[in-house]
C-alpha positions, 0 to 999 in steps of 0.5 A: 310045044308050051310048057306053061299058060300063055299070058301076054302080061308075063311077056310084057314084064320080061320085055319091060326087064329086057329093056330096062325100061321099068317103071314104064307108063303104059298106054293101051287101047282095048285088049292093050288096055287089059294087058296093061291092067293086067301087068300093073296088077301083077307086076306093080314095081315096072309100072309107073301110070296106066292109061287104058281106053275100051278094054275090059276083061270079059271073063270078068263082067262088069257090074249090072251087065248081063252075063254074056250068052243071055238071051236077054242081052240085046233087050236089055241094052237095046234102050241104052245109049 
């Protein structure tokens, strides 16, 4: 049973201490690309770049977006491209 929240972030800057690999560049597609913002926010010293592609945190929402559950959501974007 877990003593504390998980957060992929922590496991990747024990993994990156582990194998005394900081500062890393981290390269993450998606919700790697989170992670990675995630662990260079938090863990600033183990990280050297970041490239990320495609991730977004959606508890956080993205300026101008709608919020998600609106039922305006697809109305709204249905003319974007």
């Amino acid at each position: 049973m877990a003593t504390e929240p998980f957060r992929r972030a922590d496991d990747l800057a024990a993994l990156l201490r582990h194998l005394d690999a900081g500062p890393a560049v981290l390269v993450g597609l998606s919700m790697g690309g989170v992670i990675a913002t995630d662990t260079v926010l938090e863990y600033p010293e183990l990280v050297r770049a970041v490239v990320t592609c495609g991730g977004r945190d959606r508890r956080r929402p993205v300026h101008g977006s709608p919020e998600p559950g609106d039922p305006g959501r697809v109305r709204a974007h249905a003319g974007r491209r």
